[in-house]
Steps between C-alpha positions, in 0.01 A plus 500: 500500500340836527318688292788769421766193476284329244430832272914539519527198344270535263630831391863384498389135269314781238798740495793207445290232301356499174179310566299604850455196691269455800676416824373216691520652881497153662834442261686865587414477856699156488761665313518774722536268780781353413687114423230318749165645354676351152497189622153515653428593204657186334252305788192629323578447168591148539914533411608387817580078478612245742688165488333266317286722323415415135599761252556572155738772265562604193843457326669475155344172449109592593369416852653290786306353784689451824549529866616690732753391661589781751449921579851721427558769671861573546693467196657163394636326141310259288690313262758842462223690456479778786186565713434821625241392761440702790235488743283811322590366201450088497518270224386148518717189446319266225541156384384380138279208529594386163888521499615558899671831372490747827465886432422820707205743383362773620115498639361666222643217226350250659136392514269245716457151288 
C-alpha cells in the first residue's frame, strides 16, 4: 500500500469512527487485494482445516470437540439448514465426537484441538 493510500485510510477511519484505530498494512493490503489474499490470510492465521482434522466450537451447550469431516465451498443443505458456502467464502463440515451430529461452520468458529 503506499504511503498516500495508507494516510487515506487513516483519515477516512478518524472522520467516520468514533475511536481512531491503527491499520495493520499487511491486513489492508490483503483487503485491498481482494477474496484470495483473504484466504491467504486465513493460511497464516491457522483457520484453514482439512479432513480429519481435530477441532473444537462453541455452542449453546459449552464446547464441542470434533472433526472435520470435509471443506464447503459451493452451497449445500445440512439437516434443512442452508449453507451459503462458496469458494471465497468456505465453511467446514464437522462431526461431534460425542453424539455423531454433523454441522457446517465457518473458519473462524472453529479452532485446532
Amino acid at each position: 500500500m503506499t504511503e498516500e493510500t495508507e494516510a487515506l485510510v487513516q483519515r477516512w477511519i478518524l472522520a467516520f469512527c468514533e475511536i481512531p484505530i491503527i491499520i495493520d498494512p499487511t491486513l489492508m493490503r490483503l483487503v485491498l487485494d481482494g477474496p484470495d489474499a483473504m484466504n491467504r490470510r486465513a493460511d497464516l492465521t491457522g483457520k484453514t482445516f482439512k479432513a480429519g482434522d481435530t477441532v473444537e466450537w462453541e455452542h449453546s451447550q459449552g464446547t464441542t470437540r470434533g472433526k472435520v469431516v470435509r471443506k464447503l465451498t459451493k452451497p449445500a443443505s445440512i439437516k434443512g439448514h442452508k449453507v451459503a458456502a462458496s469458494p471465497d467464502n468456505p465453511e467446514y463440515l464437522v462431526e461431534s465426537d460425542k453424539t455423531g451430529a454433523r454441522a457446517a461452520h465457518k473458519p473462524d468458529a472453529l479452532h485446532k484441538a
